[in-house]
N, CA, C and O atoms as a GROMACS GRO file, in nm:
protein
  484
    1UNK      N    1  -1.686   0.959   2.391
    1UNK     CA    2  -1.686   0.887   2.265
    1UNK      C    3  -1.748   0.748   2.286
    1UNK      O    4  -1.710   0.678   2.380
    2UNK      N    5  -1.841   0.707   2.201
    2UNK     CA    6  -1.898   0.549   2.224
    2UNK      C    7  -1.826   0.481   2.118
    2UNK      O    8  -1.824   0.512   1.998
    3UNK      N    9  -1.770   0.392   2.172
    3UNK     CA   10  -1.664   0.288   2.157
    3UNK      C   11  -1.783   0.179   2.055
    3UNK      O   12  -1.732   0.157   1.945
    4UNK      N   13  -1.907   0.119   2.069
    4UNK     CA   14  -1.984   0.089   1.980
    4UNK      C   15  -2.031   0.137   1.847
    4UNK      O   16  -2.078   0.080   1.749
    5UNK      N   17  -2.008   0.241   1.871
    5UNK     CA   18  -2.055   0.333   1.770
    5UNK      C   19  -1.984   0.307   1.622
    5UNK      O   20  -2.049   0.291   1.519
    6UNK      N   21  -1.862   0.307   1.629
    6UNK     CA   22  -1.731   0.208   1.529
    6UNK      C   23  -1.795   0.121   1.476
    6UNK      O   24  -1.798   0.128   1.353
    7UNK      N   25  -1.878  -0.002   1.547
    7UNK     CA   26  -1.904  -0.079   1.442
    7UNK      C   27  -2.076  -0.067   1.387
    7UNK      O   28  -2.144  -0.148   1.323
    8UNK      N   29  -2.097   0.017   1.421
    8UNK     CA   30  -2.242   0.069   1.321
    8UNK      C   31  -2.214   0.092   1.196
    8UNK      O   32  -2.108   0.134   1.152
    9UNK      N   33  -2.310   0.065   1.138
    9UNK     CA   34  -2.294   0.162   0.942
    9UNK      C   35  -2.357   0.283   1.024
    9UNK      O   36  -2.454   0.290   1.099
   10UNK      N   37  -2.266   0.374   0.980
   10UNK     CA   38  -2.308   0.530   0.968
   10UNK      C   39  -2.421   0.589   0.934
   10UNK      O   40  -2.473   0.672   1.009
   11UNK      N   41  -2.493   0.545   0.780
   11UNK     CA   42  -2.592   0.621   0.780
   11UNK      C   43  -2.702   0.525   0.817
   11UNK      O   44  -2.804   0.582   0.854
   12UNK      N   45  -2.706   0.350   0.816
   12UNK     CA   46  -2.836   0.317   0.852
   12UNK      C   47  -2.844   0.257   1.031
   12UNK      O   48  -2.932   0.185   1.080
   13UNK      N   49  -2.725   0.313   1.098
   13UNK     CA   50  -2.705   0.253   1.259
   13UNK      C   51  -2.747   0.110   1.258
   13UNK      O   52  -2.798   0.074   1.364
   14UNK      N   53  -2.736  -0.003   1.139
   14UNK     CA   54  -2.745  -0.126   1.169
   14UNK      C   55  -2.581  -0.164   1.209
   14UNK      O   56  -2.484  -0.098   1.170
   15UNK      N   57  -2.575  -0.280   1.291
   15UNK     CA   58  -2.453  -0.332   1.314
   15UNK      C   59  -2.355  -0.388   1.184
   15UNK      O   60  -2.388  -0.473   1.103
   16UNK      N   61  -2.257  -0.333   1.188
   16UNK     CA   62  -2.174  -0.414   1.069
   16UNK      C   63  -2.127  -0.556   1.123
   16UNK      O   64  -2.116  -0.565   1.245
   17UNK      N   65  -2.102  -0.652   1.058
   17UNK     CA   66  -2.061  -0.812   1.107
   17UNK      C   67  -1.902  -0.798   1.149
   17UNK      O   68  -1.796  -0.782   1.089
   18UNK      N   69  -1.940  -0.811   1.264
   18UNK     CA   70  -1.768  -0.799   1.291
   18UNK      C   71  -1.671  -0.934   1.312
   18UNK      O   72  -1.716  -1.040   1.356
   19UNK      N   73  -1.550  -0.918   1.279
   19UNK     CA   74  -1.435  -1.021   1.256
   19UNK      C   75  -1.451  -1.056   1.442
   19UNK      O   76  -1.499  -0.993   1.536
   20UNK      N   77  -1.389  -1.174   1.429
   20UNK     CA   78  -1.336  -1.229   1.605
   20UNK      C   79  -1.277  -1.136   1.666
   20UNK      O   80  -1.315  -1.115   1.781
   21UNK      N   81  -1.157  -1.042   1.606
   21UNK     CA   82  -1.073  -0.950   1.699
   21UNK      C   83  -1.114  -0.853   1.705
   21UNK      O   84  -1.038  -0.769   1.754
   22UNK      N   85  -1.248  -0.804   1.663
   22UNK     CA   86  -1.314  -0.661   1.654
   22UNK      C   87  -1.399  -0.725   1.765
   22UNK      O   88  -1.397  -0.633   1.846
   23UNK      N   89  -1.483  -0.836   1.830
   23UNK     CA   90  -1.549  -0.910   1.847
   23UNK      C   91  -1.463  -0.919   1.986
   23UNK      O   92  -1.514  -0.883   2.092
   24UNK      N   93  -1.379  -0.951   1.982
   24UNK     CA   94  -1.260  -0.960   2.104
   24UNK      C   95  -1.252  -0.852   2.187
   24UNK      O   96  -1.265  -0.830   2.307
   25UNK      N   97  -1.218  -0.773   2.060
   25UNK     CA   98  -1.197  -0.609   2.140
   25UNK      C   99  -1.299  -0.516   2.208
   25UNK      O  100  -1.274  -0.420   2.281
   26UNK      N  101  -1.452  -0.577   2.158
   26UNK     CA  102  -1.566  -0.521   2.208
   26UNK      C  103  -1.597  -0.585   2.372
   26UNK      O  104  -1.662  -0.536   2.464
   27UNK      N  105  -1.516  -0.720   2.363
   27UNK     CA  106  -1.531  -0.772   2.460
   27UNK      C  107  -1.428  -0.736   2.602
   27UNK      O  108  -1.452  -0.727   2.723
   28UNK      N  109  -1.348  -0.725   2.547
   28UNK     CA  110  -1.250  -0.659   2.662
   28UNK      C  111  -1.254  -0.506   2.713
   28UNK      O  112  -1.202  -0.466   2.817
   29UNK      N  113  -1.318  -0.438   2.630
   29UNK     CA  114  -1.342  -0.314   2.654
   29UNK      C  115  -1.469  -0.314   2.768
   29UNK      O  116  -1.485  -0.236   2.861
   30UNK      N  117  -1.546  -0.421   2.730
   30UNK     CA  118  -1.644  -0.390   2.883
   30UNK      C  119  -1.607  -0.484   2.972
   30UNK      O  120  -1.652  -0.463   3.085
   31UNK      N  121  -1.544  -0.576   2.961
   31UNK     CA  122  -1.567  -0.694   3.063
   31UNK      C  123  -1.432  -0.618   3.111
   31UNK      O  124  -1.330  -0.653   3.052
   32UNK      N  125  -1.420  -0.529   3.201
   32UNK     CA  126  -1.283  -0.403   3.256
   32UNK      C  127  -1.227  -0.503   3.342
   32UNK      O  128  -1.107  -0.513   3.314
   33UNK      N  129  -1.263  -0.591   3.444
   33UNK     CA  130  -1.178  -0.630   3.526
   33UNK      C  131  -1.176  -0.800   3.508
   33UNK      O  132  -1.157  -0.878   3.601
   34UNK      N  133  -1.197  -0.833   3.386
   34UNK     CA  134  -1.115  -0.925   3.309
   34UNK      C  135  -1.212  -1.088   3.374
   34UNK      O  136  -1.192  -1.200   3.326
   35UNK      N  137  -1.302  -1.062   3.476
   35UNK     CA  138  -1.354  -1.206   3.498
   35UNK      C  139  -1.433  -1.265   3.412
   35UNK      O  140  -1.520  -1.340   3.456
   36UNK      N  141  -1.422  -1.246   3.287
   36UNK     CA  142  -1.528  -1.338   3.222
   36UNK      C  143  -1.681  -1.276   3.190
   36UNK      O  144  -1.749  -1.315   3.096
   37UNK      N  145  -1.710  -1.205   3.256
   37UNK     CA  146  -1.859  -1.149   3.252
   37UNK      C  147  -1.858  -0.989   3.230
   37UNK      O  148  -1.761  -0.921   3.265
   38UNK      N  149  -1.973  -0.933   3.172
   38UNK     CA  150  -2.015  -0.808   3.132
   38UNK      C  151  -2.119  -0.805   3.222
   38UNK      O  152  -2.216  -0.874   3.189
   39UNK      N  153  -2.130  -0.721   3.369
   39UNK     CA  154  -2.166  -0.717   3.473
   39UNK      C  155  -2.201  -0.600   3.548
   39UNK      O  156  -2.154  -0.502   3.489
   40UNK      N  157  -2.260  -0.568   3.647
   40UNK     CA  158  -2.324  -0.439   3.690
   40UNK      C  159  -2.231  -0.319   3.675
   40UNK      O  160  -2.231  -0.311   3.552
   41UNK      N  161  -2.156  -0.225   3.715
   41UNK     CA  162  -2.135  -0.087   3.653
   41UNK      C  163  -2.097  -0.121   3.491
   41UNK      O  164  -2.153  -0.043   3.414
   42UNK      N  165  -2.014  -0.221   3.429
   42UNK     CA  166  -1.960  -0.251   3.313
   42UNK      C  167  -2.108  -0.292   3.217
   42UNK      O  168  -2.111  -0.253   3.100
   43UNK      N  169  -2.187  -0.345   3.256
   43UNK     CA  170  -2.332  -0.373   3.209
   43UNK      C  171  -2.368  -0.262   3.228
   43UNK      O  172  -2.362  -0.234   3.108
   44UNK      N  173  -2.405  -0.157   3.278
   44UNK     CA  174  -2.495  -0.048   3.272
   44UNK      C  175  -2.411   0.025   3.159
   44UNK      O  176  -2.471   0.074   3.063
   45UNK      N  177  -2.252   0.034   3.169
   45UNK     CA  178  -2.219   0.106   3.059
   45UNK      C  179  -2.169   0.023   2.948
   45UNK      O  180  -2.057   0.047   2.902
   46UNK      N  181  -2.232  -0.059   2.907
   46UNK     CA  182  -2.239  -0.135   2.790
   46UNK      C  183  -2.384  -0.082   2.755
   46UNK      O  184  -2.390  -0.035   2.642
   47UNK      N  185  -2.483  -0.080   2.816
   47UNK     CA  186  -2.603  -0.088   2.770
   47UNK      C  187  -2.645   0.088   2.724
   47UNK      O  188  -2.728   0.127   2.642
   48UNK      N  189  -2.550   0.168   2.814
   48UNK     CA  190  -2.586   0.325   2.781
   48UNK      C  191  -2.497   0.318   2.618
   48UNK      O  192  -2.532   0.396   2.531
   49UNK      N  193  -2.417   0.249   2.599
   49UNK     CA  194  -2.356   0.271   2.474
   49UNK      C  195  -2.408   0.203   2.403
   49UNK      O  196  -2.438   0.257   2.296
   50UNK      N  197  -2.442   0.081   2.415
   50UNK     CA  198  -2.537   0.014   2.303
   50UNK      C  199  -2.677   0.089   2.205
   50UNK      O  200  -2.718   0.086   2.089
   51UNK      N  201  -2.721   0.167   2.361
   51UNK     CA  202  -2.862   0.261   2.337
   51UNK      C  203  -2.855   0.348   2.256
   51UNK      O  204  -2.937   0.367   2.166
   52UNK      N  205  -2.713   0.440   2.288
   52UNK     CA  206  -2.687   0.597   2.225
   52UNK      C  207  -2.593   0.539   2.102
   52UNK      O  208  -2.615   0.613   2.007
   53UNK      N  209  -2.516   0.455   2.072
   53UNK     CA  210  -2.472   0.373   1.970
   53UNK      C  211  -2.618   0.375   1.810
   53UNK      O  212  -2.582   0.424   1.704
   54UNK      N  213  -2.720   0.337   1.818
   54UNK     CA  214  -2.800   0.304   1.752
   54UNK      C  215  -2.899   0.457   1.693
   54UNK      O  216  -2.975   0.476   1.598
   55UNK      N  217  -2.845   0.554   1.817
   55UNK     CA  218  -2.913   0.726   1.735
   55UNK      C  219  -2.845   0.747   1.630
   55UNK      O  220  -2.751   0.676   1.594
   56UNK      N  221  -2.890   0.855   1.569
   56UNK     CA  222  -2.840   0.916   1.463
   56UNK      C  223  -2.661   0.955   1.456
   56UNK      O  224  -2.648   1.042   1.542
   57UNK      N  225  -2.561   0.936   1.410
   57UNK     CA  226  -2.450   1.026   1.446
   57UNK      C  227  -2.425   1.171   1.520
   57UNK      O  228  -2.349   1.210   1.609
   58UNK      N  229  -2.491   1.210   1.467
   58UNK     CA  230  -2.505   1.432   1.553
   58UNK      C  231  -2.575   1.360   1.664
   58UNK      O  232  -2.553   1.439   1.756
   59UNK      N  233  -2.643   1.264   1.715
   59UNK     CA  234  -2.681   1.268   1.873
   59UNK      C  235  -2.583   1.168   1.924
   59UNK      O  236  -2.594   1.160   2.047
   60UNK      N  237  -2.495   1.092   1.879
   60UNK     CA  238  -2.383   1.027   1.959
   60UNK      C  239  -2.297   1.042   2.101
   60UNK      O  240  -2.222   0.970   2.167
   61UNK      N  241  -2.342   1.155   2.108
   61UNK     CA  242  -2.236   1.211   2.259
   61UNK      C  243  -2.390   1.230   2.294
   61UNK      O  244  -2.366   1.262   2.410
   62UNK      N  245  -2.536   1.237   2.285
   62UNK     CA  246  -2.595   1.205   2.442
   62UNK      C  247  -2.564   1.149   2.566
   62UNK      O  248  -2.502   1.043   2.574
   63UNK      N  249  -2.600   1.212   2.665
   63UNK     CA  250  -2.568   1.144   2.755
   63UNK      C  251  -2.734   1.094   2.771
   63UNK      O  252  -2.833   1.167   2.763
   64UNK      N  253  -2.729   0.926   2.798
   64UNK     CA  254  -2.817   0.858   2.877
   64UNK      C  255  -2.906   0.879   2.954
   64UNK      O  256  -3.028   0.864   2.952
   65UNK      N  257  -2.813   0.925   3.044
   65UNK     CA  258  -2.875   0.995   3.222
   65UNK      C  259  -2.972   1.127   3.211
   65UNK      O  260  -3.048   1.164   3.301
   66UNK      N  261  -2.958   1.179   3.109
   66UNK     CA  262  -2.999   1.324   3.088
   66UNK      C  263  -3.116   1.347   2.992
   66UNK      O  264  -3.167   1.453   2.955
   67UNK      N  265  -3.150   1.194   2.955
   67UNK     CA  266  -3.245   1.195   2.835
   67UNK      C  267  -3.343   1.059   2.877
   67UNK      O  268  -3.444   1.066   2.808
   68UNK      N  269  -3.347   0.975   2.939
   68UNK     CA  270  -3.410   0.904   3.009
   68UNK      C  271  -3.398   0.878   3.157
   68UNK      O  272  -3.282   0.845   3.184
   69UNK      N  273  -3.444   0.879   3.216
   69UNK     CA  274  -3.488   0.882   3.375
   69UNK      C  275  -3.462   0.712   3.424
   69UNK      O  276  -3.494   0.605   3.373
   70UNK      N  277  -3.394   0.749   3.538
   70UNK     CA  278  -3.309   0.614   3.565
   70UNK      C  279  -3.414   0.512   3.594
   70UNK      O  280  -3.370   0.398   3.608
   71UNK      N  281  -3.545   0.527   3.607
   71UNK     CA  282  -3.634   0.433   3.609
   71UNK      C  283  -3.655   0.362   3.477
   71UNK      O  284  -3.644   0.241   3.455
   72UNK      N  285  -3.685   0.451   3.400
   72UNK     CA  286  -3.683   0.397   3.242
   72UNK      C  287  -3.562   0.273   3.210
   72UNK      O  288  -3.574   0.157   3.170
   73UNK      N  289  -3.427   0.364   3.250
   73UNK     CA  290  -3.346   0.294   3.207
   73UNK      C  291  -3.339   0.177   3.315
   73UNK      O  292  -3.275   0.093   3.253
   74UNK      N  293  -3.363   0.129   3.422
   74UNK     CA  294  -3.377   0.044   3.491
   74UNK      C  295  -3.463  -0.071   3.431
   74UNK      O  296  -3.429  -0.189   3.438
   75UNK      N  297  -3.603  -0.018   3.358
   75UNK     CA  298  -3.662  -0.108   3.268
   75UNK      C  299  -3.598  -0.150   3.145
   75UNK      O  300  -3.607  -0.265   3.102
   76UNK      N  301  -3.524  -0.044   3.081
   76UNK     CA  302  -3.482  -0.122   2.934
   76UNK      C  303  -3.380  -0.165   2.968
   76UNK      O  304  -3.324  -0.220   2.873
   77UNK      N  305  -3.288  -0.171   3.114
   77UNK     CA  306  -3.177  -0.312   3.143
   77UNK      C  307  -3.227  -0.418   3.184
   77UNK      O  308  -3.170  -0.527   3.187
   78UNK      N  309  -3.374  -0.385   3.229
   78UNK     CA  310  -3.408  -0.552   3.273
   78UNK      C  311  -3.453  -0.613   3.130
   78UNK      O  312  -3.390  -0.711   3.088
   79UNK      N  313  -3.573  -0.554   3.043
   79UNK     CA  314  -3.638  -0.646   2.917
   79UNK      C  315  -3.442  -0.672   2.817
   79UNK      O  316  -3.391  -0.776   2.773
   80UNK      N  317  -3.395  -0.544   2.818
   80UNK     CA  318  -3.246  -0.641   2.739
   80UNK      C  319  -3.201  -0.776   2.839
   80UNK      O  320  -3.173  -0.888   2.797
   81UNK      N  321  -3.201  -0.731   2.985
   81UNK     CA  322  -3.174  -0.909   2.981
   81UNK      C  323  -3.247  -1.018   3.012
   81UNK      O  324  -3.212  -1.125   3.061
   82UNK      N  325  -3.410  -0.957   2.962
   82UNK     CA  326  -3.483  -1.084   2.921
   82UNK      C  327  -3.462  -1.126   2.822
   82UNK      O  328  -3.513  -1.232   2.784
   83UNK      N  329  -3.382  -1.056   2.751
   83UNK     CA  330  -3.398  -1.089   2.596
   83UNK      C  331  -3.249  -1.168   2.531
   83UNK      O  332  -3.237  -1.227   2.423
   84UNK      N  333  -3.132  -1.141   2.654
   84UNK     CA  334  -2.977  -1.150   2.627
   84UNK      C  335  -2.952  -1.235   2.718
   84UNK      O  336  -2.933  -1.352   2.685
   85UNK      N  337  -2.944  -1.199   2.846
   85UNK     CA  338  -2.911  -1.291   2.946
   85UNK      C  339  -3.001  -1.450   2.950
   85UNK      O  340  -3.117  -1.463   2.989
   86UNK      N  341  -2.907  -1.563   2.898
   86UNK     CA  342  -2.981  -1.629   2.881
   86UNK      C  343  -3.028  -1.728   3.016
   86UNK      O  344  -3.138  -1.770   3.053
   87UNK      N  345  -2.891  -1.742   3.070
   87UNK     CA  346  -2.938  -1.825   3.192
   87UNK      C  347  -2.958  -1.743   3.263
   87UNK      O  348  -3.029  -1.807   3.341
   88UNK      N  349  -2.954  -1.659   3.298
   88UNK     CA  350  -3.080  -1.588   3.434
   88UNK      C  351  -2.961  -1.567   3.537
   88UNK      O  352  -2.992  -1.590   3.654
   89UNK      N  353  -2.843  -1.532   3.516
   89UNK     CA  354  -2.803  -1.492   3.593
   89UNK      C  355  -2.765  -1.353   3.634
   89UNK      O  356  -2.680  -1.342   3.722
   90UNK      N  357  -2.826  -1.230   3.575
   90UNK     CA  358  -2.784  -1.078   3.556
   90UNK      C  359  -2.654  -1.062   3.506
   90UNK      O  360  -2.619  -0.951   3.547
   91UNK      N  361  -2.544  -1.120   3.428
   91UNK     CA  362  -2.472  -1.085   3.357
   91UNK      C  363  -2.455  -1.100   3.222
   91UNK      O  364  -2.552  -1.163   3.180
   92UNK      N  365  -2.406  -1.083   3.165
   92UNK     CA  366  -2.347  -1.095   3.017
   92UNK      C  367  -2.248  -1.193   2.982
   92UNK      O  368  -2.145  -1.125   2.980
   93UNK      N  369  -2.211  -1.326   2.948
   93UNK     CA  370  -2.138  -1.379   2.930
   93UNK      C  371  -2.053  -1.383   2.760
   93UNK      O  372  -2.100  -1.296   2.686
   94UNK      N  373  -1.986  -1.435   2.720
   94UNK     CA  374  -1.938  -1.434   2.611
   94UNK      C  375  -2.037  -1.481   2.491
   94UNK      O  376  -2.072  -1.437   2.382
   95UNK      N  377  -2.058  -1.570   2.556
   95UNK     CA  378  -2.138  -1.658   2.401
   95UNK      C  379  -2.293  -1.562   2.398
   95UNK      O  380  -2.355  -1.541   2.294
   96UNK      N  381  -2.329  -1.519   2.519
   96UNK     CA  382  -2.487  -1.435   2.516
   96UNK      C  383  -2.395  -1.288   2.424
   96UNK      O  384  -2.433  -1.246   2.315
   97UNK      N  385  -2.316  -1.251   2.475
   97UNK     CA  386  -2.210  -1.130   2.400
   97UNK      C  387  -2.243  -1.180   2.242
   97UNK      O  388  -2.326  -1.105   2.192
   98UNK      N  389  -2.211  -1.260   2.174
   98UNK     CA  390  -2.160  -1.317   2.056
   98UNK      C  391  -2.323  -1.316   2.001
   98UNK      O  392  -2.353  -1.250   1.902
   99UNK      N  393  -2.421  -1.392   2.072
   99UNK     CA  394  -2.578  -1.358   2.022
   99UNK      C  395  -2.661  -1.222   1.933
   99UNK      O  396  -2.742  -1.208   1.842
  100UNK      N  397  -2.584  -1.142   2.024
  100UNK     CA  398  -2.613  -1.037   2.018
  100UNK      C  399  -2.572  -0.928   1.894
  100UNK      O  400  -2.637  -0.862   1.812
  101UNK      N  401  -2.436  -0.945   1.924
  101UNK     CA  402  -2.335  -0.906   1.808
  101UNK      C  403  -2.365  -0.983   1.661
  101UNK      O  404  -2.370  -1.104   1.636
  102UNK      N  405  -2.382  -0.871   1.579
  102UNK     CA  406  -2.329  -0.956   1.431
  102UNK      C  407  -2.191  -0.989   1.399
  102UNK      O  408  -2.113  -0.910   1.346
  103UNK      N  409  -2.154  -1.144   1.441
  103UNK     CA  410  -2.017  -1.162   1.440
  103UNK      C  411  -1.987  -1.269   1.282
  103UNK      O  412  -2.084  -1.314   1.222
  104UNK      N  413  -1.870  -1.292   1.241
  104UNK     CA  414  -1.840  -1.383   1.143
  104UNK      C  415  -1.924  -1.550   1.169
  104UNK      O  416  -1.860  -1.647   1.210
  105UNK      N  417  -2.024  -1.554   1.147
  105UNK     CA  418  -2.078  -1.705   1.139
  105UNK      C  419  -1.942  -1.824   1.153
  105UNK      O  420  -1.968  -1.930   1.210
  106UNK      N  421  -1.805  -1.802   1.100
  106UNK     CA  422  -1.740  -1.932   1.141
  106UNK      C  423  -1.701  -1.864   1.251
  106UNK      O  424  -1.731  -1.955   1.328
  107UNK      N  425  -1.654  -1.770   1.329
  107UNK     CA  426  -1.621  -1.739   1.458
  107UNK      C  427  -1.739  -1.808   1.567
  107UNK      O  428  -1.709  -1.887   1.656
  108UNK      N  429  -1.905  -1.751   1.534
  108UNK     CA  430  -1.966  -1.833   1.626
  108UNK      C  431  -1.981  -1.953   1.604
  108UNK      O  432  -2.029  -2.020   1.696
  109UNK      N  433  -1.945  -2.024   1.472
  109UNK     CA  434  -1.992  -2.185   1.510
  109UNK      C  435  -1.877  -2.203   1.564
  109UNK      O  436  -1.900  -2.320   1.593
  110UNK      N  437  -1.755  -2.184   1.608
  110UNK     CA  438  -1.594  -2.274   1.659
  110UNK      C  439  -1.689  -2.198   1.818
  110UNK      O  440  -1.762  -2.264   1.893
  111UNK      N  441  -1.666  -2.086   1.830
  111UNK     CA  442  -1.706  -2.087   1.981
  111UNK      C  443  -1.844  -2.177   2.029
  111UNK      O  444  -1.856  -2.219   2.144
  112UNK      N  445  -1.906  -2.191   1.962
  112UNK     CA  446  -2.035  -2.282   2.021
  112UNK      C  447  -1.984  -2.397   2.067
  112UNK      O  448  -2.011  -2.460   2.170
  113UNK      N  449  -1.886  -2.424   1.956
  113UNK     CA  450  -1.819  -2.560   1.956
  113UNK      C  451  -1.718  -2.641   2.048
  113UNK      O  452  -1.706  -2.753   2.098
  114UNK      N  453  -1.624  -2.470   2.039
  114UNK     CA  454  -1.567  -2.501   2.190
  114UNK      C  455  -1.650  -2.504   2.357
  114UNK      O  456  -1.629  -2.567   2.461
  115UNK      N  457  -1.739  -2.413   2.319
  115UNK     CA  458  -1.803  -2.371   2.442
  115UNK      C  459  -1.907  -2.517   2.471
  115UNK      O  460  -1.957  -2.525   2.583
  116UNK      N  461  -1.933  -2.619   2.377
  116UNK     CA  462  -2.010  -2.755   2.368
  116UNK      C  463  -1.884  -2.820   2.471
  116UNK      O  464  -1.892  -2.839   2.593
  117UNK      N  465  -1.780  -2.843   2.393
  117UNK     CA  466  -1.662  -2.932   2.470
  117UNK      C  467  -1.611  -2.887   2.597
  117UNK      O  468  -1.570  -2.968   2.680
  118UNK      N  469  -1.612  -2.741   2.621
  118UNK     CA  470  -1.617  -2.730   2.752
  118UNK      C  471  -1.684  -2.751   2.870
  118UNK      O  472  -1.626  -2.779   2.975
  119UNK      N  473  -1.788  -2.741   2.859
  119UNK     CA  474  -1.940  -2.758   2.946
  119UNK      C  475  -1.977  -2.938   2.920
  119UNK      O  476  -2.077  -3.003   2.953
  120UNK      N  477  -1.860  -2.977   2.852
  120UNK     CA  478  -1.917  -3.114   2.889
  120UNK      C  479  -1.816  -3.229   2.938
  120UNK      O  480  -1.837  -3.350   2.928
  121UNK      N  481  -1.682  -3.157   3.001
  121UNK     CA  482  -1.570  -3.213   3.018
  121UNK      C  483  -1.576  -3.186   3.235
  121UNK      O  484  -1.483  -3.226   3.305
   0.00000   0.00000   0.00000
């Protein structure tokens, strides 16, 4: 079952805007061993669900592995984190998480906000 897939619209696979605790919950579901980052096995399976997330519903249970060739998919994890990862470090952090996601506009301006006062204390 892809756990992304929930917050798609059904018939046009665009992202629905999700609340902070839907937003929360997307976040704890990959970041598995709780350090802060969405990171190599938890990043590869964020990104196979993100991919198969965006097909049609009747192709939802693809598997990844079986429909693109791990080279391929080796390329479309690197251009996603040319495109996500902002500081260059190969993970996923929260606020690059939040970029990505269609989240509640006042959820990302308080986190920008906090995330300003943190990084400068």
């Amino acid at each position: 079952d892809n756990f992304l897939a929930q917050y798609r619209d059904q018939e046009t696979r665009n992202w629905k805007k999700m609340t902070a605790e839907q937003f929360l919950e997307v976040w704890n579901h990959y970041d598995e061993d709780g350090n802060g980052y969405i990171e190599g096995d938890e990043l590869d399976g964020f990104l196979r669900a993100y991919i198969t997330s965006s097909l049609p519903a009747h192709c939802e249970s693809v598997n990844v592995d079986e429909v693109i060739s791990s080279a391929a998919f080796e390329e479309m994890r690197e251009n996603f984190m040319l495109a996500y990862d902002d500081n260059e470090d190969e993970r996923i952090e929260m606020g690059e998480l939040a970029e990505m996601l269609p989240t509640d506009e006042c959820f990302l301006l308080l986190f920008r906000r906090e995330n300003a006062l943190d990084s400068s204390m």
